[in-house]
N, C-alpha and C positions, 0 to 999 in steps of 0.2 A: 152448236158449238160456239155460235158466236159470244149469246152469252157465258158462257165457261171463259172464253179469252178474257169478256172483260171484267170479270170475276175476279182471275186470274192479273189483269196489272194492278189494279185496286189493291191484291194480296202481296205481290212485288213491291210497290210501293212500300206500303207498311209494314212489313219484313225486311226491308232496308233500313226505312224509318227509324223503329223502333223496336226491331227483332221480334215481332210479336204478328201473330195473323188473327185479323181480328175476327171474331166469332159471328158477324154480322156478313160477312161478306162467304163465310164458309154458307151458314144459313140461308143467303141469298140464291148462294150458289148449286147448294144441296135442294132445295125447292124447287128451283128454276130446270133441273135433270131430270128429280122424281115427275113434275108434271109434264116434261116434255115424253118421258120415259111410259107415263100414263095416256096421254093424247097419242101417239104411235101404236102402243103394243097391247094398253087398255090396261086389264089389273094386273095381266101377267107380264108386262114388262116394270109394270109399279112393284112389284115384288122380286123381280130379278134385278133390278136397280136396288131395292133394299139387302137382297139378299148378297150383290157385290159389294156394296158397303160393310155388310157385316162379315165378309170373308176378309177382307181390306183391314179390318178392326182386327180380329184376330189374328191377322200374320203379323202387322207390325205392333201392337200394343205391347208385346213383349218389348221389344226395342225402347220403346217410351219407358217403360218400367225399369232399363237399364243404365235410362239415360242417355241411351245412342241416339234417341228422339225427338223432338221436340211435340207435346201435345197438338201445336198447330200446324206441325209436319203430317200427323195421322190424321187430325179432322181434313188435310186439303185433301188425301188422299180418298180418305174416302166419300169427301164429296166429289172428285173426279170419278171415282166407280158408280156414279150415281148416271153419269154419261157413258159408260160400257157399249150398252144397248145401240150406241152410234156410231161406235167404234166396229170396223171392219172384224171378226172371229177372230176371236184369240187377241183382236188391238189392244184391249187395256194390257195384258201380259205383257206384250211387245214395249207399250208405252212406259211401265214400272221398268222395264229389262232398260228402256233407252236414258229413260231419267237416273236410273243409280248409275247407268255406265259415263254420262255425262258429270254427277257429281264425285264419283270416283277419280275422272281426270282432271277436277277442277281442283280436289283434293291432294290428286299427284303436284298438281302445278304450287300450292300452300305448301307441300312440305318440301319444295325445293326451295323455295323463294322464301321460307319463314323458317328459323331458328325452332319456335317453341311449335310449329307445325309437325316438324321431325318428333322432336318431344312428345309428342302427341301419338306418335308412330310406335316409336317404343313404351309408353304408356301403355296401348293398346296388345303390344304381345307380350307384355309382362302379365295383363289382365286374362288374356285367354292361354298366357300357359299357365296360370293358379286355378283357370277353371279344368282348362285340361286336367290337370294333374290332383282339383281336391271334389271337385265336380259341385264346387257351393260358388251359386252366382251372386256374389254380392254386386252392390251398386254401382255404375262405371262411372267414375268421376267425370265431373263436365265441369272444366274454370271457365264460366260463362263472361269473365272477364279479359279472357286471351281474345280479342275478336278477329285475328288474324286466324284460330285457329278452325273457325265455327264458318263450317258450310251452310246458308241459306240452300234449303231443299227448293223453297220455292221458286228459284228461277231454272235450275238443275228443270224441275218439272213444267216448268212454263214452256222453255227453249223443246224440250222432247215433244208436248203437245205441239206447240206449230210446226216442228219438222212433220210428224206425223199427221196433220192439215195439208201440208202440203205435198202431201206423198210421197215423201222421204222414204219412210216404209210402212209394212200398213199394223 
């Protein structure tokens, strides 16, 4: 896990920076899991680490496709599932469950403190009452220009993994 931490402020950094995670440090990162994942559990932890990355891939790549995502929101993600296999039963679930619950409050605290955060709010249930009601997903707009209104995933998931290091929960 240690390297995932420091994987992980390298990714903070530079999703501060420059709102961007850069693909060298997912890559690092993802390498550094699958052979910790291989050295432990042999092929069948190498493929259970693959095989959570691609469950990982396909729950949120939809999201990315809508734009509720960002590309280097699902590559952290599923190079975090690449560490699963270290995580206590069921941990990575618990981990995704403690990361959205944390960027959800971070989210709450943006739309009270920001004008066009709100906006952002009503944007959003205009969007899912046209899906509700025509059942055509068009694209969810993202003004990557508002930066007040734009959650960094990566510290949301950052802050979750060291709680759950430190036995916060498991």
């Amino acid at each position: 896990m240690g390297i995932l931490i420091g994987v992980f402020c390298v990714v903070i950094f530079m999703d501060w920076l420059c709102y961007r995670i850069p693909n060298a440090c997912i890559l690092i990162g993802t390498a550094a899991g699958l052979l910790a994942a291989y050295r432990s559990y042999h092929m069948a932890g190498l493929l259970g680490s693959i095989g959570a990355a691609a469950v990982v891939f396909l729950a949120f790549y939809p999201f990315y496709l809508m734009g509720a995502l960002g590309a280097g929101d699902v590559k952290l993600f599923m190079m975090t599932a690449c560490y699963s296999l270290s995580m206590q039963p069921d941990g990575f679930v618990h981990y995704l469950l403690v990361t959205m619950l944390i960027a959800g409050a971070v989210s709450a605290v943006k739309m009270i403190a920001y004008a066009e955060s709100r906006e952002r709010l009503f944007y959003l249930m205009r969007y899912l009452r046209k899906v509700a009601m025509t059942g055509a997903l068009d694209a969810y707009q993202v003004d990557r220009t508002q930066k007040r209104c734009v959650v960094r995933l990566s510290i949301p998931a950052f802050v979750s993994l060291i709680l759950m290091c430190a036995g916060v929960y498991a």
